[in-house]
N, CA, C, O and CB atoms as a CASP TS submission, in Angstrom:
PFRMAT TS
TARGET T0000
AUTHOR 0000-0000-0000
METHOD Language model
MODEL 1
PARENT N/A
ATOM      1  N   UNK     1     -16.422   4.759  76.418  1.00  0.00           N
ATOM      2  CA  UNK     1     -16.478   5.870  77.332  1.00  0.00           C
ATOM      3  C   UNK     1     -15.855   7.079  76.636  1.00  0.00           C
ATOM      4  O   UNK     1     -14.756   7.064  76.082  1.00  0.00           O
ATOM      5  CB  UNK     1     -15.752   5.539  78.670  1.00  0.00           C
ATOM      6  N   UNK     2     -16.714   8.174  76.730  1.00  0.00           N
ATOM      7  CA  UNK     2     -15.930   9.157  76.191  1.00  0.00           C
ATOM      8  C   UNK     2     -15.693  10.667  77.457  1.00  0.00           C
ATOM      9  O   UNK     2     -16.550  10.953  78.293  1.00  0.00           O
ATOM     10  CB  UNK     2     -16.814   9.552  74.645  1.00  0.00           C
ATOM     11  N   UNK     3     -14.716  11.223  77.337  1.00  0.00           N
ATOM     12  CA  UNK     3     -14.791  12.432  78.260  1.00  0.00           C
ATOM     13  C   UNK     3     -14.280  13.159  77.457  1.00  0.00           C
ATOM     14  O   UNK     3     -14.090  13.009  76.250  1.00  0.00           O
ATOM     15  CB  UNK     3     -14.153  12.485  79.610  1.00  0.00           C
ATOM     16  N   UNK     4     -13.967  14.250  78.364  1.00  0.00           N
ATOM     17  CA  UNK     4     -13.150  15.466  78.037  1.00  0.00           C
ATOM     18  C   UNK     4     -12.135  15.836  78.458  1.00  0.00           C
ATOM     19  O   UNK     4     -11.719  15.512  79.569  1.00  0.00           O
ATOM     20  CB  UNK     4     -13.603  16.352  78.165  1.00  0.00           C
ATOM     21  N   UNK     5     -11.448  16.694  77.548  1.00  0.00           N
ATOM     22  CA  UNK     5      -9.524  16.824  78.561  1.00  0.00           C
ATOM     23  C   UNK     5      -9.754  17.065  79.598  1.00  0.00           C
ATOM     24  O   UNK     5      -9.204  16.338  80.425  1.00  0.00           O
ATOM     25  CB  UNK     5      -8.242  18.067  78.288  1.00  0.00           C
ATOM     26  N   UNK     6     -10.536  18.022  80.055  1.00  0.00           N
ATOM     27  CA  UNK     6     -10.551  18.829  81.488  1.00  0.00           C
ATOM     28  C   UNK     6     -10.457  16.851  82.654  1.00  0.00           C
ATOM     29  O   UNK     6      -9.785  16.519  83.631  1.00  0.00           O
ATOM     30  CB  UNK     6     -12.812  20.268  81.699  1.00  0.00           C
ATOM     31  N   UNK     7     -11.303  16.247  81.966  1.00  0.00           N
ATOM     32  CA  UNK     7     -11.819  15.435  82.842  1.00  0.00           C
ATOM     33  C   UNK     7     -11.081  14.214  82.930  1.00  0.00           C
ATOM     34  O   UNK     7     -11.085  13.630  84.014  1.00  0.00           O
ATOM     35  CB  UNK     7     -13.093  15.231  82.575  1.00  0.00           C
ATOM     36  N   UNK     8     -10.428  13.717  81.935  1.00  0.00           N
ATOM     37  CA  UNK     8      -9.111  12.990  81.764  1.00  0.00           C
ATOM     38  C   UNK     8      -7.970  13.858  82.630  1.00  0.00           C
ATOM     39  O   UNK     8      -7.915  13.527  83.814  1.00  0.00           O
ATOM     40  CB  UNK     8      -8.700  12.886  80.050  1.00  0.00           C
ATOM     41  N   UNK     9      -7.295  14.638  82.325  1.00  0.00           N
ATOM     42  CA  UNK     9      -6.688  15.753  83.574  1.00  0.00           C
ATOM     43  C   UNK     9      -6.940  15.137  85.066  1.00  0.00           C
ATOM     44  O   UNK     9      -6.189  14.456  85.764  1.00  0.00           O
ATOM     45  CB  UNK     9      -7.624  17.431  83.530  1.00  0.00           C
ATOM     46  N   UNK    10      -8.138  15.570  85.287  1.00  0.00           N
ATOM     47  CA  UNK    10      -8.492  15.168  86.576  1.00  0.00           C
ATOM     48  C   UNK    10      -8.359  13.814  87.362  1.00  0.00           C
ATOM     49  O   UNK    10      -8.224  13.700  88.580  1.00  0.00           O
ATOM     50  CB  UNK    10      -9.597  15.409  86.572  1.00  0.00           C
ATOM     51  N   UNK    11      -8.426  12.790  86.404  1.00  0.00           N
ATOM     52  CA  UNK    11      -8.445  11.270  86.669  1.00  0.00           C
ATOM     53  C   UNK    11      -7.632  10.552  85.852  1.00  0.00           C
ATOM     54  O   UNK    11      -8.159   9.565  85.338  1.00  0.00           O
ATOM     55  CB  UNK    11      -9.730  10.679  86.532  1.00  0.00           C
ATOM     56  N   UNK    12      -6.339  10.800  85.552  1.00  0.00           N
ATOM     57  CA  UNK    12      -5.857  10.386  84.202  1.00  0.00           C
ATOM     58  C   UNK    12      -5.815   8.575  84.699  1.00  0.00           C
ATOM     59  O   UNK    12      -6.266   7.607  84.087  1.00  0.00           O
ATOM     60  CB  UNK    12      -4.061  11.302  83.664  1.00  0.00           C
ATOM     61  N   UNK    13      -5.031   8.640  86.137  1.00  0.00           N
ATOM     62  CA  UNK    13      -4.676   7.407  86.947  1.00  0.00           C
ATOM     63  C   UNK    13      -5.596   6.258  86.703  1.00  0.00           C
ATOM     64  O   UNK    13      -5.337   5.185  86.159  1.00  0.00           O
ATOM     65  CB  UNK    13      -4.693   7.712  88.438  1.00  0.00           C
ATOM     66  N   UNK    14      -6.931   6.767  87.306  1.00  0.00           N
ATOM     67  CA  UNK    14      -8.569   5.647  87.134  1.00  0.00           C
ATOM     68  C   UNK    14      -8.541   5.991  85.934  1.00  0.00           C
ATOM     69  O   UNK    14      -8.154   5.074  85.210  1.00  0.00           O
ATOM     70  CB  UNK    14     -10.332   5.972  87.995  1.00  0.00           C
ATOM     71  N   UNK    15      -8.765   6.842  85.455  1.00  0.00           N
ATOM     72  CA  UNK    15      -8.959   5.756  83.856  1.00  0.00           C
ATOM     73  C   UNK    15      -7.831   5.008  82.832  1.00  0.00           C
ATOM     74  O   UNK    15      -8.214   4.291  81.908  1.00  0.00           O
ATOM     75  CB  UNK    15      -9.631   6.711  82.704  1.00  0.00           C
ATOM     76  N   UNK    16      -6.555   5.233  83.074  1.00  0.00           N
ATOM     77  CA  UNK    16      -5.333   4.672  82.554  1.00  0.00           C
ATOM     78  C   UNK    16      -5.986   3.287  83.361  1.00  0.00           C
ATOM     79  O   UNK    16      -6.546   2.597  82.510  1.00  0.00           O
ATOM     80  CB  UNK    16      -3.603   5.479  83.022  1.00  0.00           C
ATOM     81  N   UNK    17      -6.086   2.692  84.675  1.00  0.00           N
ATOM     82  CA  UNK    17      -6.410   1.861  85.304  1.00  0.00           C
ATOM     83  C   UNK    17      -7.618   0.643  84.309  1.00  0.00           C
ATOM     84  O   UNK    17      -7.631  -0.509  83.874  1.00  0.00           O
ATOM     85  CB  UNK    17      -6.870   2.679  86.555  1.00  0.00           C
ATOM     86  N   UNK    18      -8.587   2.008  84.382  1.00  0.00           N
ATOM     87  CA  UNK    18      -9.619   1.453  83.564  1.00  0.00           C
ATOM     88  C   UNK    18      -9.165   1.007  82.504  1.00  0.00           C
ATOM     89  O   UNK    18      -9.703  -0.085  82.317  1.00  0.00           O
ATOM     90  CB  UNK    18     -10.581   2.234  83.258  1.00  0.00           C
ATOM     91  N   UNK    19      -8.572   1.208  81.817  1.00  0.00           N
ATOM     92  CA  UNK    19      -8.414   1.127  80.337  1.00  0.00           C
ATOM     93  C   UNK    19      -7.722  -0.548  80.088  1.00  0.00           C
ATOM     94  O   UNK    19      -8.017  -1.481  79.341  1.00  0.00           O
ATOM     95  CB  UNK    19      -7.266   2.562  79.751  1.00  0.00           C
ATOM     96  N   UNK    20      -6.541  -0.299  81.274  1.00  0.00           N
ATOM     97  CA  UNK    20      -5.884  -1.825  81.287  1.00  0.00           C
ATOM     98  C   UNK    20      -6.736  -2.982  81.956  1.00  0.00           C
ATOM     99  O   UNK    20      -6.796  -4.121  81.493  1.00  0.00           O
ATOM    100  CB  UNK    20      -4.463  -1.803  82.134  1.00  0.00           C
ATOM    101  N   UNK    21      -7.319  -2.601  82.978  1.00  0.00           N
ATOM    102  CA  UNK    21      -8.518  -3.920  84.027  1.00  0.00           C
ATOM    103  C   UNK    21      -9.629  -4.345  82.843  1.00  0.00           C
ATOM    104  O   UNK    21     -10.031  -5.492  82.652  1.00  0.00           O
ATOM    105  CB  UNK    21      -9.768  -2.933  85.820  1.00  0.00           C
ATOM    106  N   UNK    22     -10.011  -3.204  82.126  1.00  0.00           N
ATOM    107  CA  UNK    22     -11.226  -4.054  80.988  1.00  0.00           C
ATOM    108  C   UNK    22     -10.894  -4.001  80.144  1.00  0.00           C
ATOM    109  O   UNK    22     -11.464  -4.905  79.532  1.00  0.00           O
ATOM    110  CB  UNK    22     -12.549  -3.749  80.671  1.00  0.00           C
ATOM    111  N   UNK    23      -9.958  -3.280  79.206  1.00  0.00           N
ATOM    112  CA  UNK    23      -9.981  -4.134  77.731  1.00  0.00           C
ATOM    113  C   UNK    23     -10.578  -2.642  77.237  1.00  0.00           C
ATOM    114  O   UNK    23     -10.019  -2.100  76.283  1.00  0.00           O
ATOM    115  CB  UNK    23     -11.200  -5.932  77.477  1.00  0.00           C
ATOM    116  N   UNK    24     -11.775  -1.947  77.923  1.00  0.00           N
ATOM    117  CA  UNK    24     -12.246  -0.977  77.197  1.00  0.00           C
ATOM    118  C   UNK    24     -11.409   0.430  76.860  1.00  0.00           C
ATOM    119  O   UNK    24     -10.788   1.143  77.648  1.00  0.00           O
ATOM    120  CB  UNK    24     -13.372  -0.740  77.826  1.00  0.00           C
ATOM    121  N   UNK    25     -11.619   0.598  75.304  1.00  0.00           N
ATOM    122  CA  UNK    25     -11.005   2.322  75.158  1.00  0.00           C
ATOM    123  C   UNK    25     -11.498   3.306  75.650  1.00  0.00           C
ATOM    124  O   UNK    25     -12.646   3.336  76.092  1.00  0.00           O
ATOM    125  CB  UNK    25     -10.969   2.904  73.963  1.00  0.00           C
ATOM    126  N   UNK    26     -10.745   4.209  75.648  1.00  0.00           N
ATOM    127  CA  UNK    26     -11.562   5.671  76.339  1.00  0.00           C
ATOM    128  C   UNK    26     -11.219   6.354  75.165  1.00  0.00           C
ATOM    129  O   UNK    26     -10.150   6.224  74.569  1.00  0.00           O
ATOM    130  CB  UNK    26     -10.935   6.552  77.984  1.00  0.00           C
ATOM    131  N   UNK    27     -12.840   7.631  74.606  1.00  0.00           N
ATOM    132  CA  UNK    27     -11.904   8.589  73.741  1.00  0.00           C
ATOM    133  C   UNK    27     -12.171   9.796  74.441  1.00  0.00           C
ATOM    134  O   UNK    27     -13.179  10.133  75.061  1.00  0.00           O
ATOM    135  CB  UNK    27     -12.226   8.728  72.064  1.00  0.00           C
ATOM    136  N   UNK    28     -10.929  10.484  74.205  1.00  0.00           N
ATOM    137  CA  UNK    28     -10.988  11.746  74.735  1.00  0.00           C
ATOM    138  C   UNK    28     -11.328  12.946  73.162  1.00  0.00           C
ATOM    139  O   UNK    28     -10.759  13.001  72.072  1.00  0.00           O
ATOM    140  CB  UNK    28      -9.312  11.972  75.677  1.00  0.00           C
ATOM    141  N   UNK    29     -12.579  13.810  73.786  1.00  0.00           N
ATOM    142  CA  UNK    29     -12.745  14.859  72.944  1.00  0.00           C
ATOM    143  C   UNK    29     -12.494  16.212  73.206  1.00  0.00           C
ATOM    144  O   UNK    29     -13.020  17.026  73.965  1.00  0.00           O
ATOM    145  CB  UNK    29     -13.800  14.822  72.608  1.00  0.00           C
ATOM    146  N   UNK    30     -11.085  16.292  71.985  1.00  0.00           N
ATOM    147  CA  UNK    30     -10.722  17.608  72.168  1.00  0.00           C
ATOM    148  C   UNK    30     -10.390  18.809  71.029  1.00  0.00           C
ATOM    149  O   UNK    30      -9.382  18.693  70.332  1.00  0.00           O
ATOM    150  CB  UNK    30      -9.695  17.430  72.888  1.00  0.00           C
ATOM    151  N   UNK    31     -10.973  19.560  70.930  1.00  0.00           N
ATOM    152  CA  UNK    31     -10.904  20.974  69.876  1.00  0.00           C
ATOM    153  C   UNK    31     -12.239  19.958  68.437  1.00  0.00           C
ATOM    154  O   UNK    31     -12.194  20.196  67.230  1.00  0.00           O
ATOM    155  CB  UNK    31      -8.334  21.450  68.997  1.00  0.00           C
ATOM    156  N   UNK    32     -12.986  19.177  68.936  1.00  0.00           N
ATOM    157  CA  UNK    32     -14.159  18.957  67.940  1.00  0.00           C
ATOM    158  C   UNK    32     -13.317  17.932  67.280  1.00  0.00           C
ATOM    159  O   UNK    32     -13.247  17.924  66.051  1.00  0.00           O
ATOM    160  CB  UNK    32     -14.769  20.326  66.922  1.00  0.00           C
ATOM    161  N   UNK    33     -12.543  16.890  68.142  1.00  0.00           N
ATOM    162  CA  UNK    33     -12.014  15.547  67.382  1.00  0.00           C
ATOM    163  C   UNK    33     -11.734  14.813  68.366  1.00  0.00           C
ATOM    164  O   UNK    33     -11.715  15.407  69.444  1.00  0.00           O
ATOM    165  CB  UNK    33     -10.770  15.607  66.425  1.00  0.00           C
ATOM    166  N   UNK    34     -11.492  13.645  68.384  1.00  0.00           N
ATOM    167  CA  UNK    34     -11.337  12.253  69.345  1.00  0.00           C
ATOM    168  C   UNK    34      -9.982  12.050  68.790  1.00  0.00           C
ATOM    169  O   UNK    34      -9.264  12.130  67.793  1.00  0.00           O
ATOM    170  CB  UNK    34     -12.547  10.764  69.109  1.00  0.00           C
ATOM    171  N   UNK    35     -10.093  11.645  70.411  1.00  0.00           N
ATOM    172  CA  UNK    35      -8.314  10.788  70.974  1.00  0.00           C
ATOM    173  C   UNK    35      -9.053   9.489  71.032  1.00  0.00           C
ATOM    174  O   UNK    35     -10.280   9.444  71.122  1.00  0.00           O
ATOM    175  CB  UNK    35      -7.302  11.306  72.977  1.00  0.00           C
ATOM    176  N   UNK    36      -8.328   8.496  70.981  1.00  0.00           N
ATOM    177  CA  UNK    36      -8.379   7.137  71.971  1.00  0.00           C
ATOM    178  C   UNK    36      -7.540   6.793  72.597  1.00  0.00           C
ATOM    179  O   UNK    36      -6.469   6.932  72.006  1.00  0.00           O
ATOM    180  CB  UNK    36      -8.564   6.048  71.522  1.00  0.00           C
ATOM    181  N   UNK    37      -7.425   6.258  73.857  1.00  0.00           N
ATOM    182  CA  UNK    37      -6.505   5.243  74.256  1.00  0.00           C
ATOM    183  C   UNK    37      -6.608   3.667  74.917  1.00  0.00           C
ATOM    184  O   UNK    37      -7.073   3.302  75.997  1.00  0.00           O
ATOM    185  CB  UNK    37      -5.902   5.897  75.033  1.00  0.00           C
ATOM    186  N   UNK    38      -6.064   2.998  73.960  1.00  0.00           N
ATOM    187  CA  UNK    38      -6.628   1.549  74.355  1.00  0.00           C
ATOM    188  C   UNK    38      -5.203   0.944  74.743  1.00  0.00           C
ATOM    189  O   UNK    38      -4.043   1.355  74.765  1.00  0.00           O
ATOM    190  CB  UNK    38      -7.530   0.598  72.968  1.00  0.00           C
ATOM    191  N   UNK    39      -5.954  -0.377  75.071  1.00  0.00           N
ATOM    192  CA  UNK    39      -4.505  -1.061  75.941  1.00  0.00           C
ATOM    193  C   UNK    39      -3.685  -1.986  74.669  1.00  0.00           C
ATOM    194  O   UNK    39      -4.322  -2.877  74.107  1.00  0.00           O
ATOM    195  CB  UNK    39      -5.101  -2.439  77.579  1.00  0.00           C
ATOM    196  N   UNK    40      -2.359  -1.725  74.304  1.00  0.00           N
ATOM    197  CA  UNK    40      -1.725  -2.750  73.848  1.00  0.00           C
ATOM    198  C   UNK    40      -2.006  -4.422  74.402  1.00  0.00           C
ATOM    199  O   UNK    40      -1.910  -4.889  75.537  1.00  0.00           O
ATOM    200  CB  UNK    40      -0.437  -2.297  74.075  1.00  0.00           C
ATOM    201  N   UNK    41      -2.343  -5.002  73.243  1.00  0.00           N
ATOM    202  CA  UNK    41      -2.287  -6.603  73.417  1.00  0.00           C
ATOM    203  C   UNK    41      -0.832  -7.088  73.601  1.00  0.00           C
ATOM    204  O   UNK    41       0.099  -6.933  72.810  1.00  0.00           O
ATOM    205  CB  UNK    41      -2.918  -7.390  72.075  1.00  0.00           C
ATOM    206  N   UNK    42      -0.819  -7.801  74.990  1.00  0.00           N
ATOM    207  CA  UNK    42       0.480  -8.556  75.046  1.00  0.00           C
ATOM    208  C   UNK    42       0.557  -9.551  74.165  1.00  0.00           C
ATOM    209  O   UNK    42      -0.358 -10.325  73.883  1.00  0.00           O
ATOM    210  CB  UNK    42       0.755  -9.116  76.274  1.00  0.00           C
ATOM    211  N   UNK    43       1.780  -9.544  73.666  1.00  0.00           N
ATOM    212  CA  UNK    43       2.093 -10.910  73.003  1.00  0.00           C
ATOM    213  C   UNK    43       1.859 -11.719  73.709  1.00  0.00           C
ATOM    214  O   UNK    43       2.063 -11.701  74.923  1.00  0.00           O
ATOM    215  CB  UNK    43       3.272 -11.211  72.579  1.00  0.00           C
ATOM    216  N   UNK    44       1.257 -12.809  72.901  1.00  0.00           N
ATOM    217  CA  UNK    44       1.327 -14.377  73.892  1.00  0.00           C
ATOM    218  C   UNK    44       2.663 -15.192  73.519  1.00  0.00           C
ATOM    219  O   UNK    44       3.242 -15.340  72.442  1.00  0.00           O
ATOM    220  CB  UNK    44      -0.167 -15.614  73.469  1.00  0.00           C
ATOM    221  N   UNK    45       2.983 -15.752  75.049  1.00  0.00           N
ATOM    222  CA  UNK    45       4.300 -16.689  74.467  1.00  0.00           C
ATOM    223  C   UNK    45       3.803 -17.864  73.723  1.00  0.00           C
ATOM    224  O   UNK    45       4.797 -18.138  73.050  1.00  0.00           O
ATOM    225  CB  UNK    45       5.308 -17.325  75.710  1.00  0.00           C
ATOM    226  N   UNK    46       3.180 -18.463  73.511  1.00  0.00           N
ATOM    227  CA  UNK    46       2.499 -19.167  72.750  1.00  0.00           C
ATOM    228  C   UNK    46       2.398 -19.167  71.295  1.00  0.00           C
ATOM    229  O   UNK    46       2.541 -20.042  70.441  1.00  0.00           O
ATOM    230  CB  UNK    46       1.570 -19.033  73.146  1.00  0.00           C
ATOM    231  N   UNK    47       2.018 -17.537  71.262  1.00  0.00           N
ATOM    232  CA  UNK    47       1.773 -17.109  69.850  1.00  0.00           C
ATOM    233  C   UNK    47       2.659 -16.877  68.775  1.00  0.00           C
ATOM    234  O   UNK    47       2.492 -16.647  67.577  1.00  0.00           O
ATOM    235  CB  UNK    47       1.231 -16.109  69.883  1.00  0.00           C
ATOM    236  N   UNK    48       3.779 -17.012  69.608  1.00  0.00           N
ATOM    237  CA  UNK    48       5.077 -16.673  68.754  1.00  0.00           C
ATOM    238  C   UNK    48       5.834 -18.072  68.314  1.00  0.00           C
ATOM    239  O   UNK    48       6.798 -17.951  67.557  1.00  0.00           O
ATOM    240  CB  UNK    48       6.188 -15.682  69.715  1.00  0.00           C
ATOM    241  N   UNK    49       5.457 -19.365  68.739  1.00  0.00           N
ATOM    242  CA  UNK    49       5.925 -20.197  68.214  1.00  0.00           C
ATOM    243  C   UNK    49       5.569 -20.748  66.991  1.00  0.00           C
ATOM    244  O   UNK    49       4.360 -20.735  66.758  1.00  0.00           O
ATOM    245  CB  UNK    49       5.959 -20.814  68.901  1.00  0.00           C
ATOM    246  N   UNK    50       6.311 -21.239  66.133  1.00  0.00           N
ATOM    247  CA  UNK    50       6.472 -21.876  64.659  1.00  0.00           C
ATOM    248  C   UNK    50       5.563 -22.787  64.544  1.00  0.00           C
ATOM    249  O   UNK    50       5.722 -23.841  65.160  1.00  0.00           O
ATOM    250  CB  UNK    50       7.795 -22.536  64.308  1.00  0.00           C
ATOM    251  N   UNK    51       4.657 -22.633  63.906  1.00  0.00           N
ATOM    252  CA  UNK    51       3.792 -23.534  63.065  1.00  0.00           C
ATOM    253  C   UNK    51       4.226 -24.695  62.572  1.00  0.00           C
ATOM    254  O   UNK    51       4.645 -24.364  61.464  1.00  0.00           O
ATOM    255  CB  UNK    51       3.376 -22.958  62.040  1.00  0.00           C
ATOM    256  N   UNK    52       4.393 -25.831  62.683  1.00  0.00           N
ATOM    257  CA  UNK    52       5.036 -26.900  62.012  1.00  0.00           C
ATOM    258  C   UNK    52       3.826 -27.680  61.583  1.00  0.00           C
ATOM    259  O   UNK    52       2.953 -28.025  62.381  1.00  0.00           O
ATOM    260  CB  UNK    52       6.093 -27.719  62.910  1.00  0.00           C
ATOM    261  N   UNK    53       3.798 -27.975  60.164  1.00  0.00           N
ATOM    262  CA  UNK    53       2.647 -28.773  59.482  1.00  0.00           C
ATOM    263  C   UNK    53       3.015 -30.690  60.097  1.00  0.00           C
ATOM    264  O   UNK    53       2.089 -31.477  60.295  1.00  0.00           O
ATOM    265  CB  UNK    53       2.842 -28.456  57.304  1.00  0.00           C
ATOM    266  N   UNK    54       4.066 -30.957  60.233  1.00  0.00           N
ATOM    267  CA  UNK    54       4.347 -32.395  60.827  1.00  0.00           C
ATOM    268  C   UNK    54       4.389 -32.952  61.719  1.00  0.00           C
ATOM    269  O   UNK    54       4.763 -34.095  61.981  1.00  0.00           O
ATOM    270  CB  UNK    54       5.040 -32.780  60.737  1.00  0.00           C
ATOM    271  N   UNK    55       3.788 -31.745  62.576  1.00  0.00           N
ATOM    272  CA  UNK    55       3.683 -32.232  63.824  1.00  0.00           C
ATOM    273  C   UNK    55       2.253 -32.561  64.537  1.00  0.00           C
ATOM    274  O   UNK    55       1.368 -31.710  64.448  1.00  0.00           O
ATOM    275  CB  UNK    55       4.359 -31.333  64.533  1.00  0.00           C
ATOM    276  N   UNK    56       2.003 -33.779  65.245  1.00  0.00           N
ATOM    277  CA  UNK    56       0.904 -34.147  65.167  1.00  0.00           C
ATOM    278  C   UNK    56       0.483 -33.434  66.776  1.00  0.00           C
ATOM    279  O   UNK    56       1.281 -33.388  67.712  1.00  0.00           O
ATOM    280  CB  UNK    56       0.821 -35.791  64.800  1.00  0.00           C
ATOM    281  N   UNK    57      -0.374 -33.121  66.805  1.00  0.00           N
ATOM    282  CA  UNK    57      -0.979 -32.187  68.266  1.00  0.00           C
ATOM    283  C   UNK    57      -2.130 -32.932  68.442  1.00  0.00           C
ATOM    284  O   UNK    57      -2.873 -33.403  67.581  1.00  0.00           O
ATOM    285  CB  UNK    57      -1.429 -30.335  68.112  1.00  0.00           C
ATOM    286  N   UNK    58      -2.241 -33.020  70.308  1.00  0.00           N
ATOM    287  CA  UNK    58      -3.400 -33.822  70.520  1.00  0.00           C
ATOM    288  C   UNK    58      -3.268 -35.018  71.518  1.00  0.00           C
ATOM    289  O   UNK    58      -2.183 -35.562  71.313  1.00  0.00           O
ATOM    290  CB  UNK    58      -3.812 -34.321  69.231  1.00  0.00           C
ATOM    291  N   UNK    59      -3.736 -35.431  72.193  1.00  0.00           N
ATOM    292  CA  UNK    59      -3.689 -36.276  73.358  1.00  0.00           C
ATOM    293  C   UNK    59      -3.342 -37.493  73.137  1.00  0.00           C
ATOM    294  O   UNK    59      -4.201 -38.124  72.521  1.00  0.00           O
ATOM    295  CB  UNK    59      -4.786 -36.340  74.003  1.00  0.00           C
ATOM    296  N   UNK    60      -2.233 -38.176  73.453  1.00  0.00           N
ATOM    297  CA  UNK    60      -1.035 -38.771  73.064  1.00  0.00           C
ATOM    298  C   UNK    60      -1.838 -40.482  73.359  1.00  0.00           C
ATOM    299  O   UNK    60      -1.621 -41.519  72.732  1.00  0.00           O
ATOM    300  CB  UNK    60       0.569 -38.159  74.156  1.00  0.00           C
ATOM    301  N   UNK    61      -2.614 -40.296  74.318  1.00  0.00           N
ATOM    302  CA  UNK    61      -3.790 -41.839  74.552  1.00  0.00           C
ATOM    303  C   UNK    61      -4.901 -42.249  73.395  1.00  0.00           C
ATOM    304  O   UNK    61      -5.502 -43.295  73.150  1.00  0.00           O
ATOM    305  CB  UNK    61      -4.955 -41.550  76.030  1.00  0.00           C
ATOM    306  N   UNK    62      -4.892 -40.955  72.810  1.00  0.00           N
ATOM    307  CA  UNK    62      -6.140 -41.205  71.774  1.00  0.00           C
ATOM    308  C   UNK    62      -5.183 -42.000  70.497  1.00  0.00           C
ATOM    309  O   UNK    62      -6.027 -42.298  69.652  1.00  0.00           O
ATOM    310  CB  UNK    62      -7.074 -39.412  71.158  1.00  0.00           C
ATOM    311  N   UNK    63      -4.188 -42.337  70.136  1.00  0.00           N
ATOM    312  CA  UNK    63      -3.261 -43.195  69.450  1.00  0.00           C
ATOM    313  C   UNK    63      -3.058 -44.556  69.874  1.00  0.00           C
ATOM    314  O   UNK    63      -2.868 -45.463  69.064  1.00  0.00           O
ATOM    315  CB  UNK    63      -2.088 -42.637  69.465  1.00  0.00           C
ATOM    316  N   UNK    64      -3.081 -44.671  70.715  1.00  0.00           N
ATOM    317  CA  UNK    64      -3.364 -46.048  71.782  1.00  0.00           C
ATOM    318  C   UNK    64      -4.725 -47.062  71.005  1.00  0.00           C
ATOM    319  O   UNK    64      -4.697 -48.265  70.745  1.00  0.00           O
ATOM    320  CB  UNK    64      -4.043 -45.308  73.733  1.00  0.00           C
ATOM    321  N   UNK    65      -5.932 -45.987  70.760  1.00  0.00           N
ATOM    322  CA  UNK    65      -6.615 -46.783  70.138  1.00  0.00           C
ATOM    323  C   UNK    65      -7.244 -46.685  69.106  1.00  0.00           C
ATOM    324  O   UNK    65      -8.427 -46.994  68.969  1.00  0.00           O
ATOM    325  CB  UNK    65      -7.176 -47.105  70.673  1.00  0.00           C
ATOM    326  N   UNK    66      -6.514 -46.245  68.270  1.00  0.00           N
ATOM    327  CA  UNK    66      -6.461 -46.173  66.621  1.00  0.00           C
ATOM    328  C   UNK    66      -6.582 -47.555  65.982  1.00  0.00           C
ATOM    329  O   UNK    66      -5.779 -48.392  66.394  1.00  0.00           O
ATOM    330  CB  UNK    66      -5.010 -45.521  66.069  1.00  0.00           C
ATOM    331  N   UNK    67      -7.413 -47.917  65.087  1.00  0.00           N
ATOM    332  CA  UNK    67      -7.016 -49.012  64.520  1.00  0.00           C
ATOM    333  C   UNK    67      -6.447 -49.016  63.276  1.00  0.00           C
ATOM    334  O   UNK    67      -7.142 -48.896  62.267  1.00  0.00           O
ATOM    335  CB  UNK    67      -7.890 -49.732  64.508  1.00  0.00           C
ATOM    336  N   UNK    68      -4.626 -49.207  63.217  1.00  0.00           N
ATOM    337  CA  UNK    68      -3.653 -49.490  62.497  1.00  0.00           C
ATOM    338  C   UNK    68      -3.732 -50.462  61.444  1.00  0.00           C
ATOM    339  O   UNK    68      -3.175 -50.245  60.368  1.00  0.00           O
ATOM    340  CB  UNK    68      -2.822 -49.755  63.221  1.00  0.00           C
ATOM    341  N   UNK    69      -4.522 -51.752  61.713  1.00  0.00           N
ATOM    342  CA  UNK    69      -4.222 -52.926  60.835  1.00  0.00           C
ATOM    343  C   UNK    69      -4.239 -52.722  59.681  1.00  0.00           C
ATOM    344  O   UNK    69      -3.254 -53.218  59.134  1.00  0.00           O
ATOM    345  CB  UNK    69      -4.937 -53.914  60.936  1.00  0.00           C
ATOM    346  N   UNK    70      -5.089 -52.071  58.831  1.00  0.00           N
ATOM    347  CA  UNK    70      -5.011 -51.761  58.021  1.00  0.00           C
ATOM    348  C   UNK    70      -3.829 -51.168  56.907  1.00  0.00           C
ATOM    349  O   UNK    70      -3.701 -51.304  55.690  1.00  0.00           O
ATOM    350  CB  UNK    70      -5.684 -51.397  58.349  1.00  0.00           C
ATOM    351  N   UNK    71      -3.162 -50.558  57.792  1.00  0.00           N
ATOM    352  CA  UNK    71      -1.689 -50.024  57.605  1.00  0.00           C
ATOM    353  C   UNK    71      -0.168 -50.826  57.577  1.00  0.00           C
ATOM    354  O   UNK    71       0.789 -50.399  56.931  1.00  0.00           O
ATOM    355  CB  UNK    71      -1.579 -49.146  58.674  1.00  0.00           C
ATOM    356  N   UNK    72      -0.149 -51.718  58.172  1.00  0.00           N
ATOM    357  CA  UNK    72       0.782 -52.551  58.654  1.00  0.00           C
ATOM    358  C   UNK    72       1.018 -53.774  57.793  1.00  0.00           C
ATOM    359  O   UNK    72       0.138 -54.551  57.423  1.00  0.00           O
ATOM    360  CB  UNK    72       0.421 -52.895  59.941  1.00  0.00           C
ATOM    361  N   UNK    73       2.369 -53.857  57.506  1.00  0.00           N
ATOM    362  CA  UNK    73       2.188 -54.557  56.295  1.00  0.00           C
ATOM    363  C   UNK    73       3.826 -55.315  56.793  1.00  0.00           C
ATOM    364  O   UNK    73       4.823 -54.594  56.833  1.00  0.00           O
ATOM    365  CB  UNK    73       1.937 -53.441  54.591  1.00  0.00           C
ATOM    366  N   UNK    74       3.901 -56.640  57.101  1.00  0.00           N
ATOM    367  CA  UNK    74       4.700 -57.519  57.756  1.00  0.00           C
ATOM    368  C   UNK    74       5.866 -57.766  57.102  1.00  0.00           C
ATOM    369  O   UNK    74       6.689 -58.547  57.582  1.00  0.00           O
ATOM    370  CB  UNK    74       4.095 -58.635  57.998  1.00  0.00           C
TER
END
């Protein structure tokens, strides 16, 4: 979406609104150059946790029926 100052001015609210409800940027054109304003990505709490290569991830039943014998040595 693109407007103009005059018209950003007028609606800054709905489209600040807009901008956060979809994801979409707005640029504003002014003196023969573009603004944008897009929404910062929240961090995910998720995303910030540590990578650990030893740790095994994954549904804890599907180990249940692995076949081990092979491995096991008395």
């Amino acid at each position: 979406m693109i407007l103009t100052a005059s018209k950003l001015r007028d609606d800054i609210y709905r489209v600040l609104d807009h901008v956060l409800n979809t994801g979409e940027p707005v640029e504003i054109e002014r003196n023969g150059r573009r603004l944008r304003i897009t929404a910062d990505e929240r961090p995910s709490r998720l995303g910030r946790l540590v990578q650990r290569a030893d740790v095994v991830t994954g549904d804890s039943d599907d180990f249940v029926h692995l076949d081990w014998s092979d491995q096991w040595q008395p």
